[in-house]
C-alpha positions in Angstrom: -81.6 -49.0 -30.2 -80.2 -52.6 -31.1 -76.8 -53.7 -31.5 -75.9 -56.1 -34.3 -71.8 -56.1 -33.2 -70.6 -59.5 -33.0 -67.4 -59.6 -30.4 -64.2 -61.0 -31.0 -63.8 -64.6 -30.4 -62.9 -65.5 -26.4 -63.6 -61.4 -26.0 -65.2 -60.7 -22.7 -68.3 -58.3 -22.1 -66.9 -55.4 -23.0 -65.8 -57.2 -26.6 -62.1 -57.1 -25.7 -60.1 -60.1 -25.4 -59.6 -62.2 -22.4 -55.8 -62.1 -23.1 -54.1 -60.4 -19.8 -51.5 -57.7 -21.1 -48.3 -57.9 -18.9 -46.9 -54.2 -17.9 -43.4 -53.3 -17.5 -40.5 -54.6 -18.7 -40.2 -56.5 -14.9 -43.4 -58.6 -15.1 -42.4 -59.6 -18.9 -39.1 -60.7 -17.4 -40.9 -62.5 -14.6 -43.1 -64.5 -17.2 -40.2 -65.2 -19.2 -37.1 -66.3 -17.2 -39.3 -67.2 -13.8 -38.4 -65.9 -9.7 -35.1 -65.6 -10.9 -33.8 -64.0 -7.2 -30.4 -62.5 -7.5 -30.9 -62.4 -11.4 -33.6 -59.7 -11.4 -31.8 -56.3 -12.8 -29.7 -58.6 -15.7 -33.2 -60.0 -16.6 -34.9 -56.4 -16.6 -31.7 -55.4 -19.0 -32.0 -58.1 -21.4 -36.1 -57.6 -21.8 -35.1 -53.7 -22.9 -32.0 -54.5 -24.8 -34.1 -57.3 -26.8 -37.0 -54.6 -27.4 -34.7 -52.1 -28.8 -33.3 -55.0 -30.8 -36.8 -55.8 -32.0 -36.6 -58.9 -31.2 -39.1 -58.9 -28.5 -43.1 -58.4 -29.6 -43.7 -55.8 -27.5 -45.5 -52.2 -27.6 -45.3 -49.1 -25.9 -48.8 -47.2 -24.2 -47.8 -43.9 -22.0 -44.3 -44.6 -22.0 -44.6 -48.1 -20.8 -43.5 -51.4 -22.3 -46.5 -53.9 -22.5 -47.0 -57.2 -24.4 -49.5 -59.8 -24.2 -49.3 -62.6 -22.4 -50.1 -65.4 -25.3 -47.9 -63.6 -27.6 -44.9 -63.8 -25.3 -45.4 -67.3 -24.8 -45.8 -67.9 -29.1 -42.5 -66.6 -29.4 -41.1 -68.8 -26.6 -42.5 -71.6 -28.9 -41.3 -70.1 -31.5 -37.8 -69.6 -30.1 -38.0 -73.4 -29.2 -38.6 -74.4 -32.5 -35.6 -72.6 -34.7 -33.4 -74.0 -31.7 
């Protein structure tokens, strides 16, 4: 039997794409605000505070925070820009 799917654009093998998700609210916080030593919990607070806000583009899978890496960094730009 042939297959006549097409994958996603930049999707690997397995037709997913090669876009690394980030899990838990502590490695978003690390891609965001950096080895921030000293800072760590008040940067873990402010990930969860701006996700119940919304404000964050984030979603849940088994009870755990996740968001894309190239997402987080669009709404950095994004956040840059209105500033």
């Amino acid at each position: 039997m042939t297959s006549n799917a097409t994958l996603l654009a930049g999707a690997n093998d397995g037709g997913l794409p090669d876009d690394p998700v980030i899990v838990g609210a502590e490695n978003i916080a690390q891609v965001i605000y950096g080895e921030a030593e000293g800072k760590r919990e008040g940067n873990i607070r402010r990930i969860y505070h701006a996700i119940s806000k919304k404000e964050l583009p984030t979603f849940k899978l088994g009870g755990r925070v996740h968001a894309r890496r190239s997402t987080i960094l669009r709404w950095i730009e994004q956040q840059e820009n209105a500033a």
